[in-house]
matplotlib code that plots the C-alpha trace (Angstrom):
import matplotlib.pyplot as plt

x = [44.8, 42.3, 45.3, 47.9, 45.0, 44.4, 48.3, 48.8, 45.9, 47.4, 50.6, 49.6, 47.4, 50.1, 52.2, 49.5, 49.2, 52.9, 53.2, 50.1, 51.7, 55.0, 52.7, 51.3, 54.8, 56.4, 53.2, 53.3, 57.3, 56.9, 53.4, 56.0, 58.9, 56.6, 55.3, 58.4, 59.6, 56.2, 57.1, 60.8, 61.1, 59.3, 60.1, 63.6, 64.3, 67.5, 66.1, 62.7, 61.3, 57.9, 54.9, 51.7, 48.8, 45.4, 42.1, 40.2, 37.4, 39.7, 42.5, 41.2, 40.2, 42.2, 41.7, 43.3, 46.1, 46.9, 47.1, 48.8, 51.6, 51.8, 52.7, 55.3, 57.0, 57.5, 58.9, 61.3, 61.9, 62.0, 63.6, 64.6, 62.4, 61.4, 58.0, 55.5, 52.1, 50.7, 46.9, 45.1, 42.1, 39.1, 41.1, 44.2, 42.7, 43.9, 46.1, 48.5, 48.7, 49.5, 51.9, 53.6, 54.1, 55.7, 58.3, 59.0, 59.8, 61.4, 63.8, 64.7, 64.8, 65.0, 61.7, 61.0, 57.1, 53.9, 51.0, 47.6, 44.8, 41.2, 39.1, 38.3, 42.0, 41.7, 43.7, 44.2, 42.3, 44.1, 41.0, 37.0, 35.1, 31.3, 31.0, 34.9, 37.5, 40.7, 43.2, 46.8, 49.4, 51.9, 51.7, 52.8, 55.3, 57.2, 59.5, 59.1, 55.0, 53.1, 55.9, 56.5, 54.0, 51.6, 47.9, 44.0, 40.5, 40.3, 43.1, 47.2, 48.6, 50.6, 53.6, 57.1, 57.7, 60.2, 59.3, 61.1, 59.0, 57.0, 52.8, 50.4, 47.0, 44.4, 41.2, 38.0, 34.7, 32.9, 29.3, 30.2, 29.2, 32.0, 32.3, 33.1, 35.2, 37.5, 37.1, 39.5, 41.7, 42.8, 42.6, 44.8, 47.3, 47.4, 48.0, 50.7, 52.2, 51.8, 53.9, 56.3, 58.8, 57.7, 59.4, 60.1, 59.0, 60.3, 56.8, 55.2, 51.4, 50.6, 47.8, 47.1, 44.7, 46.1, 44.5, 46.4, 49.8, 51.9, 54.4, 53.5, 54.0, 57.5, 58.1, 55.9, 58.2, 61.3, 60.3, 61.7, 65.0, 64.4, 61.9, 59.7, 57.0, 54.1, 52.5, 49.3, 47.8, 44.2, 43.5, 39.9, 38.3, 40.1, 43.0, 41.7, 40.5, 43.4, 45.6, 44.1, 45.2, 48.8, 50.8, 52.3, 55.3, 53.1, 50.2, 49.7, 46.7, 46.4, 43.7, 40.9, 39.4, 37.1, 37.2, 35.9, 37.5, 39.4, 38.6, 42.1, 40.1, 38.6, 38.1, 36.4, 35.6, 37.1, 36.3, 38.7, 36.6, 38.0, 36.4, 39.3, 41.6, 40.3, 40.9, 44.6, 47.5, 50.0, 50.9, 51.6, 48.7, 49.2, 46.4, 47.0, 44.8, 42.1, 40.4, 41.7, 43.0, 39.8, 36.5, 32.5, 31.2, 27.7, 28.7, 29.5, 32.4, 32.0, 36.6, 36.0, 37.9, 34.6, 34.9, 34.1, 30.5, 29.4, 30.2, 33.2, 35.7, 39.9, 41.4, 39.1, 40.2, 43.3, 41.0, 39.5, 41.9, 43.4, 47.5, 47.6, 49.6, 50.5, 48.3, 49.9, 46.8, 47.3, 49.3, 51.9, 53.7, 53.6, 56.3, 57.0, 60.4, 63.5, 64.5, 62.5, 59.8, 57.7, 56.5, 57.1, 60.7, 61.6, 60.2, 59.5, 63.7, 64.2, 61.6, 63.1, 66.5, 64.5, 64.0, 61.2, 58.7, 59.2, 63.2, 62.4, 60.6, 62.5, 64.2, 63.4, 61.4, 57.8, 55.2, 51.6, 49.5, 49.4, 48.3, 49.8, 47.0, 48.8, 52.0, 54.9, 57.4, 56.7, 59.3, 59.6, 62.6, 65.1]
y = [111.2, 110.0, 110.3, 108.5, 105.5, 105.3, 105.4, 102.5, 100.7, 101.0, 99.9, 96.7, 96.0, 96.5, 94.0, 91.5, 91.7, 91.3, 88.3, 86.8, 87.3, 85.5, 82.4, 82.1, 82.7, 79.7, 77.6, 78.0, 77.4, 74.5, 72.8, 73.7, 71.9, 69.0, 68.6, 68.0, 65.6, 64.0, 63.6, 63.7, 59.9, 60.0, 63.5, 63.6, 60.4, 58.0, 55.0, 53.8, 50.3, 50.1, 51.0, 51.8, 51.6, 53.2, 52.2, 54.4, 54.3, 55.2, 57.9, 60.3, 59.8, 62.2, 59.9, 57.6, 59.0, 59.8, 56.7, 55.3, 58.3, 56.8, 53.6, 55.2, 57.0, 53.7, 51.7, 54.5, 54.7, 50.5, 48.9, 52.6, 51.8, 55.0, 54.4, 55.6, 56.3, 55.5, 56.5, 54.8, 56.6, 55.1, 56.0, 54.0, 51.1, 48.5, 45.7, 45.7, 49.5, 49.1, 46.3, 48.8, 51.7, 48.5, 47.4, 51.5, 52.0, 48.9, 49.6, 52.9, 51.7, 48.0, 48.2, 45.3, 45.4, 46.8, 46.7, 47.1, 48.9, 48.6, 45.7, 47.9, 47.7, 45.7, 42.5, 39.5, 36.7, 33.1, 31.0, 30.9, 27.4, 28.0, 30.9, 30.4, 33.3, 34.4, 37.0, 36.7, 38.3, 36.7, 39.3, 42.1, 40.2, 39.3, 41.0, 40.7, 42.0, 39.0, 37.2, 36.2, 34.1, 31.9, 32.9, 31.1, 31.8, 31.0, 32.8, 32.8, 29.5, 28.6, 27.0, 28.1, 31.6, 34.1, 35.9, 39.7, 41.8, 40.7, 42.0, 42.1, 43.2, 44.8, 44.4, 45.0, 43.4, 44.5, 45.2, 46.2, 50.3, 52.5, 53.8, 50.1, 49.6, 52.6, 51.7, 48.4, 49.8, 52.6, 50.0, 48.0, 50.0, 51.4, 47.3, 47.6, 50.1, 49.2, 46.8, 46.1, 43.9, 41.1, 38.6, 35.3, 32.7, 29.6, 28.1, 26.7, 24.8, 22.5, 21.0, 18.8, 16.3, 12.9, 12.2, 14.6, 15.0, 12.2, 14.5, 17.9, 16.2, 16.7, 19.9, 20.6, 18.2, 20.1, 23.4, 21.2, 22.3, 26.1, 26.2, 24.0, 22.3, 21.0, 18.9, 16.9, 14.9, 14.5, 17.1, 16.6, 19.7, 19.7, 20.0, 22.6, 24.1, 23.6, 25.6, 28.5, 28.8, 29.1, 31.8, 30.4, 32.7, 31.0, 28.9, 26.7, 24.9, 22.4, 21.0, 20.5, 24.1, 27.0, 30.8, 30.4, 27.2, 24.5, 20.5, 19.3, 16.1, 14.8, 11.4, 12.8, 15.7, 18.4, 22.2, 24.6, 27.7, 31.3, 32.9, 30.6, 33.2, 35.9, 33.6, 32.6, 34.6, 34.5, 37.2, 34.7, 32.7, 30.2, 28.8, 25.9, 24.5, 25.0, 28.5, 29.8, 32.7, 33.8, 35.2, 34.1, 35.8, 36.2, 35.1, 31.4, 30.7, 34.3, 33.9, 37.5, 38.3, 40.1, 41.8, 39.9, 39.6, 39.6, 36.0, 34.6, 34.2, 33.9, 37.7, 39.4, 38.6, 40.7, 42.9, 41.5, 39.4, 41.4, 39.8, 38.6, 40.6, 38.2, 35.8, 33.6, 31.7, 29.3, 26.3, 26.4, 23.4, 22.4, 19.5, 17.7, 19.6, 19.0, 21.9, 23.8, 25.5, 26.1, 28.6, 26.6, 25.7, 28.9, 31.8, 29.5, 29.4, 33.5, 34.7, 33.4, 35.5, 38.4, 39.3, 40.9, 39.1, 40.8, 40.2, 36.4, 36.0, 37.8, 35.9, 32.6, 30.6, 29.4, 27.2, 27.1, 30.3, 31.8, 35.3, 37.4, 39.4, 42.2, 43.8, 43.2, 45.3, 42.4, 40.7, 39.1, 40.4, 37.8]
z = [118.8, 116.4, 113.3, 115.8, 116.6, 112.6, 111.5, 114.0, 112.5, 109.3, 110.2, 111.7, 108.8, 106.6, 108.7, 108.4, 105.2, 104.1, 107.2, 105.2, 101.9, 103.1, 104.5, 101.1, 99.3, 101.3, 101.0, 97.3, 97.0, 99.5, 97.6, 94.0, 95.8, 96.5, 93.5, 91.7, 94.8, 93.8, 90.7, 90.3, 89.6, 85.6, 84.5, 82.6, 84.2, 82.5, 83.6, 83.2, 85.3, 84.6, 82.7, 84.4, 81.9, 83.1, 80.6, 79.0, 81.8, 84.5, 83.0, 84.2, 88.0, 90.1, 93.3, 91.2, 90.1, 93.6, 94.5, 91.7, 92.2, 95.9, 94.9, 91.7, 95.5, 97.4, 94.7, 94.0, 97.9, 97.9, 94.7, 93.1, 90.7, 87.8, 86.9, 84.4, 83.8, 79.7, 79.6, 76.9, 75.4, 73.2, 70.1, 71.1, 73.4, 70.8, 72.0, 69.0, 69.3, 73.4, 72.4, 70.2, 73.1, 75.3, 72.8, 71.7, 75.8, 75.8, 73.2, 74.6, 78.3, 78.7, 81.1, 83.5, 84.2, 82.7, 85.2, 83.2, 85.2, 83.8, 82.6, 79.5, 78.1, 75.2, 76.0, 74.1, 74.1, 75.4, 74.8, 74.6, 75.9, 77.1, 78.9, 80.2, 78.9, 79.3, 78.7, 77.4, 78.3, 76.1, 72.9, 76.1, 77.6, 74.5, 71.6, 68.2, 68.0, 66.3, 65.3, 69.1, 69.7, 67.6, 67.2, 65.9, 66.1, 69.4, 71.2, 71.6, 71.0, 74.3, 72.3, 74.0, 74.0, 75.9, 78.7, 78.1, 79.8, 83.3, 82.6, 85.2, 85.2, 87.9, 86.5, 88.3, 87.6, 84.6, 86.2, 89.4, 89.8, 88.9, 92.6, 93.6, 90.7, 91.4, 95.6, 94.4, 92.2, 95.1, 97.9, 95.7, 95.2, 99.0, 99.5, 96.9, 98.7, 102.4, 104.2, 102.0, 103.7, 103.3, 105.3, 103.2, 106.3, 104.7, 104.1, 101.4, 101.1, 97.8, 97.5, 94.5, 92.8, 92.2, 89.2, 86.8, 88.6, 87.2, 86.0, 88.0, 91.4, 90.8, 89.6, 92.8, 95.0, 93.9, 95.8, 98.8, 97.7, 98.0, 101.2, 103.9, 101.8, 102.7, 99.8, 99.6, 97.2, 97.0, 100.4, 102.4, 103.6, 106.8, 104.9, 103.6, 107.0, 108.7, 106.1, 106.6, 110.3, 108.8, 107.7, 104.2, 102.1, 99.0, 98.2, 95.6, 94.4, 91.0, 89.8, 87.2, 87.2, 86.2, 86.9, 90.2, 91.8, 91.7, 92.3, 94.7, 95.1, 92.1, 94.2, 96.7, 94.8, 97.6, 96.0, 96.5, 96.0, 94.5, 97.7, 100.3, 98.5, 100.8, 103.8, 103.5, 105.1, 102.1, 99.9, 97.4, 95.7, 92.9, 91.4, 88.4, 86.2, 83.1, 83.3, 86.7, 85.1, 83.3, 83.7, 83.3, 79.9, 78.9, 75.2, 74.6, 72.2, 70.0, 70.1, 71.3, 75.1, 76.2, 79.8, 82.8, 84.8, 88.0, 89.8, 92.0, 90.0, 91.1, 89.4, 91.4, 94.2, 94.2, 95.4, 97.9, 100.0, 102.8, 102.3, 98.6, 96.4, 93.5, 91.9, 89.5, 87.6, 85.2, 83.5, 86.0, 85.8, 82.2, 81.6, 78.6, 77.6, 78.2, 79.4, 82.6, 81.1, 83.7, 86.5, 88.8, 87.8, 86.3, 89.1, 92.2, 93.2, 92.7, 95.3, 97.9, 97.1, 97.4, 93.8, 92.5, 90.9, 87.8, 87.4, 88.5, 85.6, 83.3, 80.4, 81.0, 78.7, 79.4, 78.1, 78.9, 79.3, 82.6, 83.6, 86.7, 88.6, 90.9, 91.8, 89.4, 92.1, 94.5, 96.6, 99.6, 102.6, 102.8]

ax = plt.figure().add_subplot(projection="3d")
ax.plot(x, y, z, "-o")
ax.set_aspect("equal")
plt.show()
């Protein structure tokens, strides 16, 4: 009896064994299968879209990675776009070297977008004027290494260039704590990711100081043509106050400037600070003007792109707001030419086709020196 009792036993231990064996078996073919689902879209691909560059401080965060690799998944499910991840070590983090990678992928793939993640990237410096500076983005976006673009002391000259490849960046504040640092990057991309069609609504809020718009009010006036404007010159705060109950497609604000705001009123002198950003429901902000697309620095005029400080200031807040997506920051309705040469003129009448930001500001050529803080994949659902 005792034999019988103990052959059963062993019988139904080996059954649980081999049942326990197959679990694992088809767990490990399934997590296998998954992986290369996961990753299916860069490995061996034909077709490359964008470049996804991760800084030297942040290559290698897993919990970053994953949600970078969740965002790569929804643009291939979205736009079938093939993405890419470049990680840029202390050895390599030199913008002429980055530059280099670009043009080598673009030569071989025709890419679209590079979206630079980490304030520690070395990035090229636009200009330097007290403790105001800002990045460039023109030396990345353009063919033809230095010879694209002209270059001083102080920064990249903002003569007219062509715009071949769309760069944005997602830069975190330099003395924020790492954990923080990382917290915006993820929540970023999960944004990115998230609620993707967009619906283009047909609404558009300018505001504008009168005292510099002789030829901008315009270029401004001529969004009429693509969507429902509503333009101010000179706004009060309750202007102000009262845009913020609307839901805009895109909101534009010029003015004279600095990293952290924007006067709409020099009369009155009506500041519209970088923290409003956070209140508006837009996924499209546009901020023009001196400085908007920089940073505080503790150095004063050392022609040296040093990393940002602690303080309101407008790029941050791509991590911050709850709908923005795109920031466009900068000289955004330069005029002067004869041709359109602006951002304004050039981008403004493709996002309401449904392009993506990127291929509406492909190929066209610009003037002035702007920056684009966010997601180059964006678009709106028309």
């Amino acid at each position: 009896m005792k034999n019988k009792v103990l052959k059963i036993t062993i019988l139904f231990a080996i059954i649980f064994l081999f049942l326990g064996l197959s679990v694992i078996i088809v767990n490990a073919q399934y997590i296998k299968i998954k992986e290369e689902e996961f990753k299916y879209h860069f490995i061996g691909s034909e077709t490359l879209d964008m470049l996804i560059f991760i800084s030297p401080q942040y290559n290698s965060d897993i919990k970053i990675d994953t949600a970078i690799n969740a965002y790569m998944n929804v643009l291939k499910q979205d736009i079938s776009w093939d993405t890419k991840i470049i990680k840029i070590f202390e050895e390599n983090n030199d913008n002429e070297e980055i530059d280099k990678i670009i043009e080598n992928y673009y030569e071989k793939y025709k890419i679209k977008s590079c979206l630079m993640v980490g304030e520690d990237l070395d990035t090229p410096l636009a200009g330097d004027t007290d403790y105001m500076e800002k990045p460039s983005i023109i030396p990345w976006s353009t063919l033809g290494l230095t010879s694209a673009y002209e270059k001083s002391n102080q920064g990249i000259i903002s003569s007219t260039y062509k715009m071949d490849i769309c760069v944005t960046l997602l830069y975190p504040t330099s003395q924020d704590d790492y954990e923080t640092k990382k917290y915006q990057i993820i929540s970023a991309f999960e944004k990115f990711s998230k609620n993707r069609n967009k619906e283009y609504f047909d609404e558009i809020t300018v505001f504008e100081s009168k005292d510099i718009n002789s030829h901008s009010k315009n270029i401004y006036e001529n969004i009429k043509t693509h969507a429902n404007l509503f333009y101010k010159e000179n706004p009060n705060y309750s202007d102000l106050v009262e845009s913020l109950k609307k839901h805009n497609s895109i909101y534009l604000i010029h003015g004279h400037s600095n990293p952290s705001g924007t006067t709409v009123n020099n009369y009155e002198k009506v500041w519209f600070s970088a923290d409003k950003v956070d209140d508006i429901n837009t996924p499209f902000f546009g901020a023009d003007g001196c400085y908007v697309s920089g940073w505080w620095s503790e150095n004063k005029d050392n022609n040296k792109l040093d990393e940002s400080i602690s303080g309101t200031w407008y790029g941050e807040k791509i991590f911050t707001s709850k709908h923005v997506k795109v920031m466009a920051l900068g000289l955004l309705s330069q005029n002067g030419y004869e041709d359109s040469v602006s951002f304004i003129e050039n981008v403004l009448p493709n996002l309401p086709s449904g392009k993506t930001l990127a291929e509406s500001m492909i190929g066209f050529t610009f003037t002035g020196d702007f920056t684009i803080y966010g997601d180059p994949s964006f678009h709106f659902t028309v």
